[in-house]
N, C-alpha and C positions, 0 to 999 in steps of 0.2 A: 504494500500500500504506500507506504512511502517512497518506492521510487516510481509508482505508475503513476501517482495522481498528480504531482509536481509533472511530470511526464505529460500527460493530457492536458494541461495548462499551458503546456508551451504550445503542442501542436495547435488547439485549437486558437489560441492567441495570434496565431502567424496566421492563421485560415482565417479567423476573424477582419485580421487588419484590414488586406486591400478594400476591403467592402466598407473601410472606414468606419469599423463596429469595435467596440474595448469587450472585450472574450471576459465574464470575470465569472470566476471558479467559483465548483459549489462551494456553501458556510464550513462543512467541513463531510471528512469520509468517518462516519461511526462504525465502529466496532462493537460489539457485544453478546452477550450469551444470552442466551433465552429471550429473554423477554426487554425490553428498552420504550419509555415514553418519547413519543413523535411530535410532530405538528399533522399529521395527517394519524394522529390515533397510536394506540399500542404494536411495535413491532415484537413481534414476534419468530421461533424460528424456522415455524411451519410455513413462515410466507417467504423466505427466501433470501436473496439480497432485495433491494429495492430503491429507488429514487423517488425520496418525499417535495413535490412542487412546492406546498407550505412554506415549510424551513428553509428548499434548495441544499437539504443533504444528502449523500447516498449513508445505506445502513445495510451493513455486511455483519451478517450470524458466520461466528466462527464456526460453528457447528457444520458449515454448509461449505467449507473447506474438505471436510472429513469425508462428507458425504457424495462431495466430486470423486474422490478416489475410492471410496471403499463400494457405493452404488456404482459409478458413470463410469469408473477407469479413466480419470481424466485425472493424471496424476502433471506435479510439473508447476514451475510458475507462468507457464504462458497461459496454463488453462483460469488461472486466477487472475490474471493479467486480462484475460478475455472477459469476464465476469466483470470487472471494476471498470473496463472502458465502456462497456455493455452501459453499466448503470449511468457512468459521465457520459454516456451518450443519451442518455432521458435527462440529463441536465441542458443538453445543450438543445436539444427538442422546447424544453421548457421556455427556453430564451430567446429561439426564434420563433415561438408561437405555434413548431408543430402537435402540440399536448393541448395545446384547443382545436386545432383542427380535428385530433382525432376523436373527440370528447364530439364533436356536432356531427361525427359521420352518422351515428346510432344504428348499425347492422351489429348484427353480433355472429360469432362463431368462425368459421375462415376468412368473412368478408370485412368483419369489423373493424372500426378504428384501431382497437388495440393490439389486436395483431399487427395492423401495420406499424404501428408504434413500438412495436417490439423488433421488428425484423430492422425497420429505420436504422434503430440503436444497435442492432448488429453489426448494419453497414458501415455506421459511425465509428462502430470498434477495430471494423476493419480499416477504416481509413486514418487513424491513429496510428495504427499497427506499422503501417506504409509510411508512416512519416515519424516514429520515434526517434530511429536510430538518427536521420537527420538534424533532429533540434536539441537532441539531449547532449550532446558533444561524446559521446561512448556509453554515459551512464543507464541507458536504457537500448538493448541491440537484439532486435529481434531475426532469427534468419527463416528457412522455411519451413524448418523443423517445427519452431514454434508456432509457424501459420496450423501445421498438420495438427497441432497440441491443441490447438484453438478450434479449428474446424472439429474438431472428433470432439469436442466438450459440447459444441453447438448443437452436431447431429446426436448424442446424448437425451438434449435435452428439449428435443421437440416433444410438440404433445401428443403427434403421434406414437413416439417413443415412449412419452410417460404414458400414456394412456394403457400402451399394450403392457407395459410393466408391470400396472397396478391389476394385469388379467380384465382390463379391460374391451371392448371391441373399440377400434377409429373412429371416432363422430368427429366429422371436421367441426358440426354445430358446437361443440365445449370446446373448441382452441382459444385459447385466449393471448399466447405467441408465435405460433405457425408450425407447419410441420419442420421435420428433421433437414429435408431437402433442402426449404425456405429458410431457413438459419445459416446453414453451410452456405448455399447461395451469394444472401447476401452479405455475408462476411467478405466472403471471397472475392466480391463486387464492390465493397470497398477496398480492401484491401491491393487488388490489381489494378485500382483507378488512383487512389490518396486522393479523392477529390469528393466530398459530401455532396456534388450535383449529380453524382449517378445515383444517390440512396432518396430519390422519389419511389416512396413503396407507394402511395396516395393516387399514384396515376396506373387504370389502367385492373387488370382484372386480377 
């Protein structure tokens, strides 16, 4: 955490400038166990990591460190790497107003907003990804290895993947992040672009 989120502060700082816009960082990254009071209510660590708009903090259950690797096989610090840019990527949603677009689409299940708002933030992690190693001066270097570490945490963590885990059947109507395919995607889409104007997930079917 402390070398990702300083990390995601520069990239998107440098993406922000030409547009003549001041990038300014979530209030902070929380950490904690169980259970932690919010601005958007009690987190807890059934719900995951998470990005509160309220406050503008993300909030990372250690517990879900544990459970990338001992559930997902997603061992490594890129796949937690993925995770924290993932969340600074519902920050930076927040800032340019995509978290009310998704909020006014009102479909729900594969077509809904927040799907697309989740996959956005994937793309957004991806294009972090693609531009770390550039602004950090060495202190953050990611190579492809790490992309594979990231992409295999994403496909992990579709809903179709959790669905079928919990012996459930596919309903794309309960996705509430996209399937496993749709993750990897657009990861992969930012990440092979470093540019946030290819992660329009809003346009289009």
């Amino acid at each position: 955490v402390d070398a990702v989120e300083p990390s995601t502060t520069e990239v998107w700082s440098a993406i922000f400038q030409p547009v003549g816009q001041a990038y300014q960082p979530p209030a902070s990254v929380v950490l904690y166990d169980n259970a932690t009071g919010t601005g958007c209510g009690t987190g807890q660590a059934a719900m995951g990591p998470f990005y509160c708009p309220a406050d503008q903090r993300v909030y990372l259950d250690l517990s879900f460190w544990n459970q990338l690797e001992t559930d997902f096989g997603a061992k490594g610090e890129a796949a937690r790497a993925y995770v924290i840019a993932h969340e600074i990527g519902h920050h930076v949603q927040h800032l340019t107003g995509q978290t009310d677009r998704a909020q006014r689409m009102g479909a729900k299940g594969a077509e809904s907003g927040s799907v697309r708002l989740e996959l956005q933030a994937d793309c957004y992690a991806g294009v972090w990804a693609a531009n770390a190693s550039a602004v950090s001066n060495g202190q953050v270097a990611l190579g492809a290895g790490d992309l594979e570490e990231g992409m295999k945490t994403a496909n992990a963590i579709g809903d179709d993947a959790l669905q079928r885990r919990s012996g459930r059947q596919v309903t794309p109507e309960g996705f509430t992040h996209g399937s496993s395919a749709q993750r990897v995607e657009w990861l992969r889409r930012g990440y092979q672009s470093g540019d946030p104007a290819v992660c329009d997930t809003f346009s289009g079917a």
